[in-house]
PDB file with SEQRES, HELIX, SHEET and CRYST1 records, atoms N, CA, C and O in Angstrom:
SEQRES   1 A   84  UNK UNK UNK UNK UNK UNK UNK UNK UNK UNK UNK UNK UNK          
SEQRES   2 A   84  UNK UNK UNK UNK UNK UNK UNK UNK UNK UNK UNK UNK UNK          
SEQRES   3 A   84  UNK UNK UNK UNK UNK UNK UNK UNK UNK UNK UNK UNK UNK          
SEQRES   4 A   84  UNK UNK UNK UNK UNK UNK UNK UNK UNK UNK UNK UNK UNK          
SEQRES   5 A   84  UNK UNK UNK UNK UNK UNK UNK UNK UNK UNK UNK UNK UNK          
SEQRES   6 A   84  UNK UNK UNK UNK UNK UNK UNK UNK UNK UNK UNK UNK UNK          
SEQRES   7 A   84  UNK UNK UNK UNK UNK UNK                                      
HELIX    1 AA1 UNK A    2  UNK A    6  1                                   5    
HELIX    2 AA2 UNK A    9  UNK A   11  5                                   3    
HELIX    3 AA3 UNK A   15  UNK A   27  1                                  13    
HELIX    4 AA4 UNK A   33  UNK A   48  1                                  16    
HELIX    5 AA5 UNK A   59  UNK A   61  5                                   3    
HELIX    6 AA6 UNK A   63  UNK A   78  1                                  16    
CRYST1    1.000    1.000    1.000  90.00  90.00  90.00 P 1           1          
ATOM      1  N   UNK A   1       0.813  -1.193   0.000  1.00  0.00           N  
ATOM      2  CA  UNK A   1       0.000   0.000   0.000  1.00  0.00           C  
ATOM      3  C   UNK A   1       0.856   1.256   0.000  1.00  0.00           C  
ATOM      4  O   UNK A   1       0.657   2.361  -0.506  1.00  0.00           O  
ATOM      5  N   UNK A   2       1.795   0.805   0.663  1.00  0.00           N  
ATOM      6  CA  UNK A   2       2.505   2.239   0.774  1.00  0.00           C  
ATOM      7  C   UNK A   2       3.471   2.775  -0.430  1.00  0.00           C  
ATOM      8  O   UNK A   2       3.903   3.927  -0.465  1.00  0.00           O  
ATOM      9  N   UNK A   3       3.778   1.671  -1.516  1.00  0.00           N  
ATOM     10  CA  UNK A   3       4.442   1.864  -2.686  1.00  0.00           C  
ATOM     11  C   UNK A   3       3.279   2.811  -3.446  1.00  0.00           C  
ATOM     12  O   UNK A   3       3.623   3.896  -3.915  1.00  0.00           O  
ATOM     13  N   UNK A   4       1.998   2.390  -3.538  1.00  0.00           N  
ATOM     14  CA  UNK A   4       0.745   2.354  -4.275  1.00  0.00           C  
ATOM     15  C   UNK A   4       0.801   4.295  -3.592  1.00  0.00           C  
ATOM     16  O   UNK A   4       0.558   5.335  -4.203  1.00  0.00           O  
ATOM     17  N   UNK A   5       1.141   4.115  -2.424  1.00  0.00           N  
ATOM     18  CA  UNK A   5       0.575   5.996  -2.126  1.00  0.00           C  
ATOM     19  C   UNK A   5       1.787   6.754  -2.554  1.00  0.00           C  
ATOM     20  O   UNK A   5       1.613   7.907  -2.950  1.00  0.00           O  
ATOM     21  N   UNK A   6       2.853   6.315  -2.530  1.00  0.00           N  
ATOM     22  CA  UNK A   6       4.169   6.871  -3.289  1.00  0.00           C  
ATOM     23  C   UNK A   6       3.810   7.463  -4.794  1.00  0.00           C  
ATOM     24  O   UNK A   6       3.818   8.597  -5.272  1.00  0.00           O  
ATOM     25  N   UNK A   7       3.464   6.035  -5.354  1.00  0.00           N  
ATOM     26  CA  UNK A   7       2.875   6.486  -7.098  1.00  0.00           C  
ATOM     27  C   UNK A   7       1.672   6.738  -7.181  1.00  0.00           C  
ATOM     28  O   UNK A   7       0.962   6.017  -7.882  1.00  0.00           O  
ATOM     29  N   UNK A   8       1.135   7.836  -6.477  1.00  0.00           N  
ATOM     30  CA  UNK A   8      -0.193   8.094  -6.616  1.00  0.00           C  
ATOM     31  C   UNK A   8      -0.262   9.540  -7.569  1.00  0.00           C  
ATOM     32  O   UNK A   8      -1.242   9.938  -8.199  1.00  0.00           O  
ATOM     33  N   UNK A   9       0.860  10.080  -7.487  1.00  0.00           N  
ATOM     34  CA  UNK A   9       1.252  11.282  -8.364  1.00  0.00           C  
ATOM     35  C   UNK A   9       0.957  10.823 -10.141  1.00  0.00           C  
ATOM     36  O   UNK A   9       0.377  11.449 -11.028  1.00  0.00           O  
ATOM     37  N   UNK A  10       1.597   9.555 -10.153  1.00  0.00           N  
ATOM     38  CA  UNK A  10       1.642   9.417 -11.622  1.00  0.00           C  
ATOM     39  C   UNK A  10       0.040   9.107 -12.481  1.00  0.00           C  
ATOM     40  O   UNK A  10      -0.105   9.007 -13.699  1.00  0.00           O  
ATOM     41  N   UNK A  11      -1.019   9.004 -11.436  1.00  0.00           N  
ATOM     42  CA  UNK A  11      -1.997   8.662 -11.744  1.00  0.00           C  
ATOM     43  C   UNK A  11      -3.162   9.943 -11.503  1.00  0.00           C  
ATOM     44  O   UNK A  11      -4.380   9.778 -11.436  1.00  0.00           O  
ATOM     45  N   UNK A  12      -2.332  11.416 -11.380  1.00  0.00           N  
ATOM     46  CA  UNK A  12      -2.729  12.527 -10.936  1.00  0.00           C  
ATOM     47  C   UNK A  12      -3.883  13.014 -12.648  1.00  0.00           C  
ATOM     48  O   UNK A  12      -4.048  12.401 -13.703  1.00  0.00           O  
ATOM     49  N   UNK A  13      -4.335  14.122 -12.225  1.00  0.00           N  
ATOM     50  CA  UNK A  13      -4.937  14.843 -13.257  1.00  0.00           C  
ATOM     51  C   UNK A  13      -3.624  15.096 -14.562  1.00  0.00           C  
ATOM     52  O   UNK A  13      -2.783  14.345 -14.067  1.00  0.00           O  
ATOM     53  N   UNK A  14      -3.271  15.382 -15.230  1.00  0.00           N  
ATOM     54  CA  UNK A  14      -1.974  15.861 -16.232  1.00  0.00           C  
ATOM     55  C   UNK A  14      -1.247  17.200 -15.686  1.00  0.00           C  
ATOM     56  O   UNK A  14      -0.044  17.454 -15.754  1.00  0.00           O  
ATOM     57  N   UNK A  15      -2.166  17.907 -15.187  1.00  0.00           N  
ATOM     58  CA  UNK A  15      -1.626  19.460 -15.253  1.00  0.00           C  
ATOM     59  C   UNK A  15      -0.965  18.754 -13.365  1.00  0.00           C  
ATOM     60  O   UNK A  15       0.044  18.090 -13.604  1.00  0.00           O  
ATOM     61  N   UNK A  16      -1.097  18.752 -12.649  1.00  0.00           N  
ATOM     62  CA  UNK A  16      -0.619  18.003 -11.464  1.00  0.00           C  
ATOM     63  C   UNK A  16       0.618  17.087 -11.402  1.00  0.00           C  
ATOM     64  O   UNK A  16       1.524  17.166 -10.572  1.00  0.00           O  
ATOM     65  N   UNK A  17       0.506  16.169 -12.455  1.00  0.00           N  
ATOM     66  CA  UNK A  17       1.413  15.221 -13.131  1.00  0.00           C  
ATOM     67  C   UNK A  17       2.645  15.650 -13.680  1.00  0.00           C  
ATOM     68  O   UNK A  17       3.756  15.294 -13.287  1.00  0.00           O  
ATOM     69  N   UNK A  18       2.363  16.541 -14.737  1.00  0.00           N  
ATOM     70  CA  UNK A  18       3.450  17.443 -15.190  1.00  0.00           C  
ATOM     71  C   UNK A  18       3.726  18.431 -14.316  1.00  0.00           C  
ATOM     72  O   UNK A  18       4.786  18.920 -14.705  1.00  0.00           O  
ATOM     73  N   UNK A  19       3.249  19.160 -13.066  1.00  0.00           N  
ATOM     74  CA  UNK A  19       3.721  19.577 -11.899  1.00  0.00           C  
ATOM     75  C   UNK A  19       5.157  19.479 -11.456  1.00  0.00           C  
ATOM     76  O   UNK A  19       6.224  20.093 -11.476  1.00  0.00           O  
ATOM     77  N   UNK A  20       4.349  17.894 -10.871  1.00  0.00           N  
ATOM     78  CA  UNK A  20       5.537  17.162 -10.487  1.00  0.00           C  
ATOM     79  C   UNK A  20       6.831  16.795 -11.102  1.00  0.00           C  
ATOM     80  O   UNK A  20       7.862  16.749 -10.431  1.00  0.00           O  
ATOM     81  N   UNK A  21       6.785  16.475 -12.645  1.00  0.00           N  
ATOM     82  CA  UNK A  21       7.709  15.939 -13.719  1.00  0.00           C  
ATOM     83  C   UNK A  21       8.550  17.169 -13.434  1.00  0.00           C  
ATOM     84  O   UNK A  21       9.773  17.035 -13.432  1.00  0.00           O  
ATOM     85  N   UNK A  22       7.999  18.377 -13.189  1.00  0.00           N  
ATOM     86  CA  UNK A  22       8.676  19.899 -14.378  1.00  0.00           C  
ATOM     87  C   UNK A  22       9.645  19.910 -12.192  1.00  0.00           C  
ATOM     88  O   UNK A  22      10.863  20.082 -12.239  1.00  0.00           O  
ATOM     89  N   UNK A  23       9.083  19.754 -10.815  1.00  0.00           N  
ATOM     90  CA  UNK A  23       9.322  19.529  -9.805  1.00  0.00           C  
ATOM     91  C   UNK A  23      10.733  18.611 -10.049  1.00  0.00           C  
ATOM     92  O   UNK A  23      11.788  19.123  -9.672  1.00  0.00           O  
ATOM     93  N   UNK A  24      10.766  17.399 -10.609  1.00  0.00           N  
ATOM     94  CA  UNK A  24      12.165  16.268 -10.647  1.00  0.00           C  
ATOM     95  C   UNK A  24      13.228  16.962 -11.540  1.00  0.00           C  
ATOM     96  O   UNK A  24      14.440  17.147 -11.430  1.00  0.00           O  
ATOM     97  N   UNK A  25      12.475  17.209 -12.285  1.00  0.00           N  
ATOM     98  CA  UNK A  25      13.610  17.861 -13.685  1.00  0.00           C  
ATOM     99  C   UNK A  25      14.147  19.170 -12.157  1.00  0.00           C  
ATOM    100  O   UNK A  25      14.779  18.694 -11.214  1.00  0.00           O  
ATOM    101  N   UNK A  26      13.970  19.921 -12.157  1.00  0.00           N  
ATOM    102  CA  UNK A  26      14.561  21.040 -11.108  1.00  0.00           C  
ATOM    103  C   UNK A  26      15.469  20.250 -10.173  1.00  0.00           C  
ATOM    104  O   UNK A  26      16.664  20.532 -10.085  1.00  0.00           O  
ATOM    105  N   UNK A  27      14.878  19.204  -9.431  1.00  0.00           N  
ATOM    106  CA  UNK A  27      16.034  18.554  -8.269  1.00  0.00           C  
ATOM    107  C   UNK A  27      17.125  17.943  -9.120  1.00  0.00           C  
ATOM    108  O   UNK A  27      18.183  18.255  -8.573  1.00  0.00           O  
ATOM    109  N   UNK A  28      17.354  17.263 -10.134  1.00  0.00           N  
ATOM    110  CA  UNK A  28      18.069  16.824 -10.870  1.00  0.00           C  
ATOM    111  C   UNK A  28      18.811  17.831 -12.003  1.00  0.00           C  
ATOM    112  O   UNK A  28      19.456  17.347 -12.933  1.00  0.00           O  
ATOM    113  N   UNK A  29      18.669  19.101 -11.846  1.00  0.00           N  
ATOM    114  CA  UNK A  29      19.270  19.768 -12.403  1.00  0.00           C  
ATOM    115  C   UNK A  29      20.214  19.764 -12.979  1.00  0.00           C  
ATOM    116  O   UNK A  29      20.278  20.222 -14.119  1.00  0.00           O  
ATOM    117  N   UNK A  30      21.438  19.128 -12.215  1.00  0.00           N  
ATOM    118  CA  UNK A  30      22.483  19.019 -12.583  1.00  0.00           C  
ATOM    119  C   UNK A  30      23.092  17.930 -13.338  1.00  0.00           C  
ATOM    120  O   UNK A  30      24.271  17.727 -13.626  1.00  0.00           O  
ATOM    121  N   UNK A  31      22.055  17.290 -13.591  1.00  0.00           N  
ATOM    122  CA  UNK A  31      22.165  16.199 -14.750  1.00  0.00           C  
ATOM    123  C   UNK A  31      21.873  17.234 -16.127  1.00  0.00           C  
ATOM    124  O   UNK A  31      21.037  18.129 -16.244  1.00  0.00           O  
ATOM    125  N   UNK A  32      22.985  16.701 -17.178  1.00  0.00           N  
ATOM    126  CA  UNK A  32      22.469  17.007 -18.357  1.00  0.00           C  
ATOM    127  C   UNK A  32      21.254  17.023 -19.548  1.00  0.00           C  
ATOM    128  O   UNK A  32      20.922  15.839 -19.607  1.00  0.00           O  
ATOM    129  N   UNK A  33      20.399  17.802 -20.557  1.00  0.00           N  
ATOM    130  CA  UNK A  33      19.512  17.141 -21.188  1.00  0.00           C  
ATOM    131  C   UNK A  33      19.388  15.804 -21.319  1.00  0.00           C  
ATOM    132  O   UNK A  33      18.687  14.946 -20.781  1.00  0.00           O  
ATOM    133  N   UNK A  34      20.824  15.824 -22.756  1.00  0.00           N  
ATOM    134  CA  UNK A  34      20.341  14.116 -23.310  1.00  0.00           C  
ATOM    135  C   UNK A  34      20.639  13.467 -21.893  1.00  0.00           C  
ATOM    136  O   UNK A  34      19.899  12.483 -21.879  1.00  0.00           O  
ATOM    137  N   UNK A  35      21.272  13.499 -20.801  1.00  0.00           N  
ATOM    138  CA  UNK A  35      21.660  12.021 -19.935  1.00  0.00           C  
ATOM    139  C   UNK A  35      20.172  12.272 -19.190  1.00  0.00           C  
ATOM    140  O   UNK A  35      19.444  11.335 -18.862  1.00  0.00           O  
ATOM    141  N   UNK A  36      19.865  13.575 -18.994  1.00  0.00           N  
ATOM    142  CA  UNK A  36      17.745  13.435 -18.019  1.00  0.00           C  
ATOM    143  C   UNK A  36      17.414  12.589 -19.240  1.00  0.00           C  
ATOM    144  O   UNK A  36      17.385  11.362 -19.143  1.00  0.00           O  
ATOM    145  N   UNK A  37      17.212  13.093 -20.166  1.00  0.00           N  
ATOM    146  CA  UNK A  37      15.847  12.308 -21.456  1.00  0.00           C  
ATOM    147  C   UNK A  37      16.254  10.855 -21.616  1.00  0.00           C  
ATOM    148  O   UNK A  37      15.419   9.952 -21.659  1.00  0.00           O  
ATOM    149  N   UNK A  38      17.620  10.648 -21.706  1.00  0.00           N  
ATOM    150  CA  UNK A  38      17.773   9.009 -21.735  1.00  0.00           C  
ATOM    151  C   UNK A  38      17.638   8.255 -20.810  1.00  0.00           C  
ATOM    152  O   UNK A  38      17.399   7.071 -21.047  1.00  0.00           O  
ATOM    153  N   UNK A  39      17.794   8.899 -18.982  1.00  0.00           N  
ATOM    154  CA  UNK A  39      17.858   8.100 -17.946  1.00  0.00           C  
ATOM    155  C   UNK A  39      16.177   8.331 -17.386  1.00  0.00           C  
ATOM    156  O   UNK A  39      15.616   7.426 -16.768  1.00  0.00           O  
ATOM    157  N   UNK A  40      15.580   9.459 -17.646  1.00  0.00           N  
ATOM    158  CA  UNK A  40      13.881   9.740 -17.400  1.00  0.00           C  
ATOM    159  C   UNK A  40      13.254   8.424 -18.421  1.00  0.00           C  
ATOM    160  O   UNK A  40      12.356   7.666 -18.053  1.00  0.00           O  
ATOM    161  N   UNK A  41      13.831   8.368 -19.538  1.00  0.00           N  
ATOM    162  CA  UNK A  41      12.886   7.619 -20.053  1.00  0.00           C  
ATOM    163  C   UNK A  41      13.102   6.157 -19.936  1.00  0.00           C  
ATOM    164  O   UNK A  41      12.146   5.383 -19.993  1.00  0.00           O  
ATOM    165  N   UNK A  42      14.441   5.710 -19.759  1.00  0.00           N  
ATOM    166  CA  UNK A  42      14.811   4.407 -18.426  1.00  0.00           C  
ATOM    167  C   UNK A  42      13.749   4.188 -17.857  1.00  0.00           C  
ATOM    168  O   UNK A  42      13.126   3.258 -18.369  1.00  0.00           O  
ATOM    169  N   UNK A  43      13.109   4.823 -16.707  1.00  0.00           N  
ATOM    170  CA  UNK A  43      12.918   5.003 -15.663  1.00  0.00           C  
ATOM    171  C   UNK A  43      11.370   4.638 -16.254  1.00  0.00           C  
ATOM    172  O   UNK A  43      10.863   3.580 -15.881  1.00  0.00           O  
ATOM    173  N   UNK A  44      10.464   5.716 -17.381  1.00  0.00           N  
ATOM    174  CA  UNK A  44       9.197   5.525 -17.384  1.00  0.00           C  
ATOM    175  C   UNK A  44       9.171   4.373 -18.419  1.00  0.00           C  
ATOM    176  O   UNK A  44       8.067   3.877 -18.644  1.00  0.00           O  
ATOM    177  N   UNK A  45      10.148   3.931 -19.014  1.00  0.00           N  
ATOM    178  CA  UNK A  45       9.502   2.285 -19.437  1.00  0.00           C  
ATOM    179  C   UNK A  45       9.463   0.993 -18.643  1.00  0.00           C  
ATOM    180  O   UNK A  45       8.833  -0.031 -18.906  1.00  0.00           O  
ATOM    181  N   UNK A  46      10.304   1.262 -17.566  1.00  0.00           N  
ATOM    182  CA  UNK A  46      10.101   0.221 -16.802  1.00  0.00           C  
ATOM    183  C   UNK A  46       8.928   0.283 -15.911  1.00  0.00           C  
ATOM    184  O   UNK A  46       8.617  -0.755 -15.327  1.00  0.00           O  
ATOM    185  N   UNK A  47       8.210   1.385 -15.717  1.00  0.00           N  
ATOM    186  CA  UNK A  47       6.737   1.460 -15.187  1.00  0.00           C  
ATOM    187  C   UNK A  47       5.567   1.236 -16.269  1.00  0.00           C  
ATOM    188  O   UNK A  47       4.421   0.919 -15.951  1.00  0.00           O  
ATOM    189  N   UNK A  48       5.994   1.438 -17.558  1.00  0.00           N  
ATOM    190  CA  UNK A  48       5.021   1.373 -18.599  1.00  0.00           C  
ATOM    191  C   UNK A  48       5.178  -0.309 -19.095  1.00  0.00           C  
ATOM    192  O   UNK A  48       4.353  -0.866 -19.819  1.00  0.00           O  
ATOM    193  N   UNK A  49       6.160  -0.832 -18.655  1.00  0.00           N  
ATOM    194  CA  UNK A  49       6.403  -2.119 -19.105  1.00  0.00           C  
ATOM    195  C   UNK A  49       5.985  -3.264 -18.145  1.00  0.00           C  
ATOM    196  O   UNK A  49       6.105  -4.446 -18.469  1.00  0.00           O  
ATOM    197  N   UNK A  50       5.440  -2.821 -16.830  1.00  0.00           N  
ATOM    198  CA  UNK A  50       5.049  -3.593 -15.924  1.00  0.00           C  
ATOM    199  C   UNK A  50       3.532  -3.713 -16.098  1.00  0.00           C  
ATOM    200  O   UNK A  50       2.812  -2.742 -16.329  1.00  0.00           O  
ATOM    201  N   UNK A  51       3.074  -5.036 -15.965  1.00  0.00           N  
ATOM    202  CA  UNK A  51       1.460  -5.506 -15.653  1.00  0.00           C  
ATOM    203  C   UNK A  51       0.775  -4.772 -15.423  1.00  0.00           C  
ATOM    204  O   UNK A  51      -0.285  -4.537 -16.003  1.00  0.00           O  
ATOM    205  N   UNK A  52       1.414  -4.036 -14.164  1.00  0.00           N  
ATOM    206  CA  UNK A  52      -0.009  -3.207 -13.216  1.00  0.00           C  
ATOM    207  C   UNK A  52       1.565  -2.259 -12.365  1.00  0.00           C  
ATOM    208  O   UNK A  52       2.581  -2.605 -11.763  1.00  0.00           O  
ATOM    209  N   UNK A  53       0.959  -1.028 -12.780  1.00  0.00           N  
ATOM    210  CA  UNK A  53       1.879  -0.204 -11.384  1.00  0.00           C  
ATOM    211  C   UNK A  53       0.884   0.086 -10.608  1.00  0.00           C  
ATOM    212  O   UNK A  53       0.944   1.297 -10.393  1.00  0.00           O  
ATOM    213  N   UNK A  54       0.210  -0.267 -10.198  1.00  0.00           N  
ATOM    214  CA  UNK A  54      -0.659  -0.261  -8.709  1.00  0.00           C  
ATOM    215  C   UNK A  54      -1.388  -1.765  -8.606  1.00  0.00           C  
ATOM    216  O   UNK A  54      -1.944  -2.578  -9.345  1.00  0.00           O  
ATOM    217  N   UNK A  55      -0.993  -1.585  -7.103  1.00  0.00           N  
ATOM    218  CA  UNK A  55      -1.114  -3.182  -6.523  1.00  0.00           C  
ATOM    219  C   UNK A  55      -2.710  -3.079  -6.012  1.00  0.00           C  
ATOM    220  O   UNK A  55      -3.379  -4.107  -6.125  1.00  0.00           O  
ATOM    221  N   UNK A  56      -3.401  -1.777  -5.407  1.00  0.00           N  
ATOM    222  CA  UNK A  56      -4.149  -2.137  -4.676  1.00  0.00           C  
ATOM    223  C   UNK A  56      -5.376  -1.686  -5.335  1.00  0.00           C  
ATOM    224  O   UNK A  56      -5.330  -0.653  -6.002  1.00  0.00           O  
ATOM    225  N   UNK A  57      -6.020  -2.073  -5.269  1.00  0.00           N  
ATOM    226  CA  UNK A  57      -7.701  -1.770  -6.166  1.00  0.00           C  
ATOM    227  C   UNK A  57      -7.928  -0.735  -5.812  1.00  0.00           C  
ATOM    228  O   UNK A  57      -8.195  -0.055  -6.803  1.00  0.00           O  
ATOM    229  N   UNK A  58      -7.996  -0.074  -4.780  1.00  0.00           N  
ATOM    230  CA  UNK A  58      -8.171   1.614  -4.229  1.00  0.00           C  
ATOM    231  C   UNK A  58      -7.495   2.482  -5.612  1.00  0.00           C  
ATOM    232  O   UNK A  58      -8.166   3.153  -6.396  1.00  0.00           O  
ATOM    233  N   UNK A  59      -6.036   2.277  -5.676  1.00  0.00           N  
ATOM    234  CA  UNK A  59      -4.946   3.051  -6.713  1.00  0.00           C  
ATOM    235  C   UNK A  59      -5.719   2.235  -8.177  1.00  0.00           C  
ATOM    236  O   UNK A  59      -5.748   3.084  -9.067  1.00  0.00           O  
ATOM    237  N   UNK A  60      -6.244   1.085  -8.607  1.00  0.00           N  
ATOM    238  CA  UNK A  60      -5.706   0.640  -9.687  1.00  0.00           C  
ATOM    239  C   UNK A  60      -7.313   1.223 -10.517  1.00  0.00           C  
ATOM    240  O   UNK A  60      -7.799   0.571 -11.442  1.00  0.00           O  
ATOM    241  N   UNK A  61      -7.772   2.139 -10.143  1.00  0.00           N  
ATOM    242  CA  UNK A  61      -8.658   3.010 -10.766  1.00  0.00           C  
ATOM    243  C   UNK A  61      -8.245   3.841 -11.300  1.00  0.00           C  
ATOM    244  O   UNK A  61      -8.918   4.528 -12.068  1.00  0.00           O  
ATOM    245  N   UNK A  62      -6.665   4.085 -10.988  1.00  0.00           N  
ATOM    246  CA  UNK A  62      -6.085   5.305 -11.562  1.00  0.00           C  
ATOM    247  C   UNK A  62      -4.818   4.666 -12.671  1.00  0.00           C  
ATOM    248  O   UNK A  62      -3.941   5.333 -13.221  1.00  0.00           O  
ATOM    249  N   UNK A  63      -5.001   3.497 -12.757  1.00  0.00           N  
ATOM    250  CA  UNK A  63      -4.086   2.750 -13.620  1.00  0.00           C  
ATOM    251  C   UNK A  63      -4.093   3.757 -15.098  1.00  0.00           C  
ATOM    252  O   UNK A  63      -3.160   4.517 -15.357  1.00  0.00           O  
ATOM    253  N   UNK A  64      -4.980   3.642 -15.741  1.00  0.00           N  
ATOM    254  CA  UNK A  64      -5.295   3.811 -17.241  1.00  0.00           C  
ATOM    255  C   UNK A  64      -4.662   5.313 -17.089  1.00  0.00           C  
ATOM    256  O   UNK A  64      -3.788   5.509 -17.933  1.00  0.00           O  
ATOM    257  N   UNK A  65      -4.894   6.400 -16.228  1.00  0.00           N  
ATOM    258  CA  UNK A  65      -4.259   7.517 -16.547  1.00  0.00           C  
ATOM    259  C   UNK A  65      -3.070   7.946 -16.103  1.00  0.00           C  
ATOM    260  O   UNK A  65      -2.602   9.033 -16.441  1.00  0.00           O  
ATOM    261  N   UNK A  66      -2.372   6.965 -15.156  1.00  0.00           N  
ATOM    262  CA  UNK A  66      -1.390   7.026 -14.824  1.00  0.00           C  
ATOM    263  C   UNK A  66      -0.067   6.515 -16.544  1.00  0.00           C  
ATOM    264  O   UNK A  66       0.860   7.125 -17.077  1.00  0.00           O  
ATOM    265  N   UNK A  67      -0.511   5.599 -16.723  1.00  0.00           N  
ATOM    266  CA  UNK A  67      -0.192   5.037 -18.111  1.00  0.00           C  
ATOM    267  C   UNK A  67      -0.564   6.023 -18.610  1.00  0.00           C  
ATOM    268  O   UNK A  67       0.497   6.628 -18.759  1.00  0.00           O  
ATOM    269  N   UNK A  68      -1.763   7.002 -19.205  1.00  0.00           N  
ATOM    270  CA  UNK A  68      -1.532   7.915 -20.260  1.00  0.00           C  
ATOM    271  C   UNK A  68       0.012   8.723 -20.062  1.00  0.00           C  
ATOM    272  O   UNK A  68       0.990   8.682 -20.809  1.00  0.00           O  
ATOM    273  N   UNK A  69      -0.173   9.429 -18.819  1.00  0.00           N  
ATOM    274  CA  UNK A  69       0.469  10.293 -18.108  1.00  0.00           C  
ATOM    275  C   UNK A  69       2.183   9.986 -18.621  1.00  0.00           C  
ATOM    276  O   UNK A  69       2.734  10.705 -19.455  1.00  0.00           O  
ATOM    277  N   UNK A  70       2.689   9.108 -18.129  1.00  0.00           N  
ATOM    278  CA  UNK A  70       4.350   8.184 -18.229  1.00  0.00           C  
ATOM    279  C   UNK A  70       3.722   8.179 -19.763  1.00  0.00           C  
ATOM    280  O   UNK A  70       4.656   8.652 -20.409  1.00  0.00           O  
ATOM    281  N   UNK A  71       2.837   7.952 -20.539  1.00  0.00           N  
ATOM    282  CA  UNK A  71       3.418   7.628 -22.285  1.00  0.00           C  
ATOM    283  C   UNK A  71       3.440   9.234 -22.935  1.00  0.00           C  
ATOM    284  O   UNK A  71       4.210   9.429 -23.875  1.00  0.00           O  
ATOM    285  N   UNK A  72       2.862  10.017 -22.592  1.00  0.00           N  
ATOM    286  CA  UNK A  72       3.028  11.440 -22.377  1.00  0.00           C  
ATOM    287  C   UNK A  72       4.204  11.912 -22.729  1.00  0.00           C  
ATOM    288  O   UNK A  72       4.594  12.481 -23.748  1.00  0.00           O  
ATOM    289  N   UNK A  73       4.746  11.580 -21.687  1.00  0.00           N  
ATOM    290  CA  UNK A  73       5.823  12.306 -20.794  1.00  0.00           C  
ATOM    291  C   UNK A  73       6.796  11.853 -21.537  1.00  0.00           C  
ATOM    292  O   UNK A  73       7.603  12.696 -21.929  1.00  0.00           O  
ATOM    293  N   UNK A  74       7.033  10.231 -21.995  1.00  0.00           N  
ATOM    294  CA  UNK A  74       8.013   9.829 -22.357  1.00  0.00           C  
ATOM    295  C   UNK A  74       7.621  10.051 -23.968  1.00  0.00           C  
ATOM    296  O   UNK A  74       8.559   9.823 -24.732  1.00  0.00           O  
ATOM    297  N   UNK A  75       6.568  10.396 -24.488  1.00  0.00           N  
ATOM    298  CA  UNK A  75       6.795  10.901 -26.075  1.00  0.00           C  
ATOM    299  C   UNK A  75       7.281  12.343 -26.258  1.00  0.00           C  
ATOM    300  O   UNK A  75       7.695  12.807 -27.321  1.00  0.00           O  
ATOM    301  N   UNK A  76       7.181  13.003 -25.078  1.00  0.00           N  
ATOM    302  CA  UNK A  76       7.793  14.241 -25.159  1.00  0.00           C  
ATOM    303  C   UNK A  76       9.542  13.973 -25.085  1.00  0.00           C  
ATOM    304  O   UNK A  76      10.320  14.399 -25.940  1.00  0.00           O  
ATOM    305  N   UNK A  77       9.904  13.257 -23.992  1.00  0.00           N  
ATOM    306  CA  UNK A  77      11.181  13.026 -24.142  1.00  0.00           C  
ATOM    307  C   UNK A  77      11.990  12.337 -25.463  1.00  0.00           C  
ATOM    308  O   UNK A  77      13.108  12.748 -25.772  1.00  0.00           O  
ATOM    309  N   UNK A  78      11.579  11.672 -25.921  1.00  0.00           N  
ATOM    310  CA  UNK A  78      11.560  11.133 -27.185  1.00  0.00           C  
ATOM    311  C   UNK A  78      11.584  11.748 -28.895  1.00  0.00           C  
ATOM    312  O   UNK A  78      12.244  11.520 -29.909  1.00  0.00           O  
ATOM    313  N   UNK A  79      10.580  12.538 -28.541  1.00  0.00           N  
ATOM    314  CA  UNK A  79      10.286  13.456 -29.511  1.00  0.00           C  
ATOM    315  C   UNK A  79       9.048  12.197 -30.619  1.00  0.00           C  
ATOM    316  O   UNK A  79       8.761  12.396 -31.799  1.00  0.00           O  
ATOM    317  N   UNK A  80       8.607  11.135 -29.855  1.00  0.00           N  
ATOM    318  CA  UNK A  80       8.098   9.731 -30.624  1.00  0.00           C  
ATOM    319  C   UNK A  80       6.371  10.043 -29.889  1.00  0.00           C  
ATOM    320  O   UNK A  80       6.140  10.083 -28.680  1.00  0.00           O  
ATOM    321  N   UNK A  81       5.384  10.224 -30.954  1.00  0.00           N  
ATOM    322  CA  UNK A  81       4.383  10.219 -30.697  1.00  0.00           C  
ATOM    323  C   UNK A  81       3.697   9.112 -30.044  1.00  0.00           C  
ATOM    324  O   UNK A  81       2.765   9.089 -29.240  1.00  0.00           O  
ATOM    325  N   UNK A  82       4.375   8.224 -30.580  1.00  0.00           N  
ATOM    326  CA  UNK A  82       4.226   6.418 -30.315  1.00  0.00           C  
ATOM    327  C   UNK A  82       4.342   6.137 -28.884  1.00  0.00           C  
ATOM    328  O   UNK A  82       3.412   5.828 -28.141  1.00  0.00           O  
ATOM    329  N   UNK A  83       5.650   6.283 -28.551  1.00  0.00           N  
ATOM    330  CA  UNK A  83       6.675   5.918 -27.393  1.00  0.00           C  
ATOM    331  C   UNK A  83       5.894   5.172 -26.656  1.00  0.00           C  
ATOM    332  O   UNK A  83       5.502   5.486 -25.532  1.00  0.00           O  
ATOM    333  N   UNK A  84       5.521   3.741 -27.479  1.00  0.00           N  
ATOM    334  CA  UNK A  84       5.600   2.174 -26.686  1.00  0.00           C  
ATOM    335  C   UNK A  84       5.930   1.781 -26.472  1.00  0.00           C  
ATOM    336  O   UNK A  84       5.441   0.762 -25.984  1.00  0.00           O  
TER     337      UNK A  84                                                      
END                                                                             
């Protein structure tokens, strides 16, 4: 449950969602573009590539837009409308 309230951001409204995204990009600052866009998008395929990123039926109502949200995010990083 408590992983499930951690990623409860990614399953936010968009404008909330990207909040937060535009929030990481700032703490990580000091990482470069291409090494953020190649290691951000690391990061959101291995959540887009899993079964279910929410374990608990409470969160997994927010599955489908949490997934919009991470394919979003990572077609922006990409510059790939696709980014499956």
């Amino acid at each position: 449950m408590l992983l499930d309230a951690d990623l409860a951001v990614l399953g936010a409204q968009p404008n909330v969602y990207q909040a937060y995204v535009s929030g990481v990009r700032v703490e990580y600052s000091h990482v470069g573009d291409t090494d953020w866009r190649v290691g951000r998008a690391q990061v959101l395929r291995r959540f887009i590539d899993q079964p279910r990123i929410y374990r608990t039926l409470a969160m997994s109502v927010h599955e489908r837009r949490a997934r919009s949200n991470l394919q979003a995010e990572l077609a922006a990083l990409t510059g790939d409308a696709r980014a499956d």
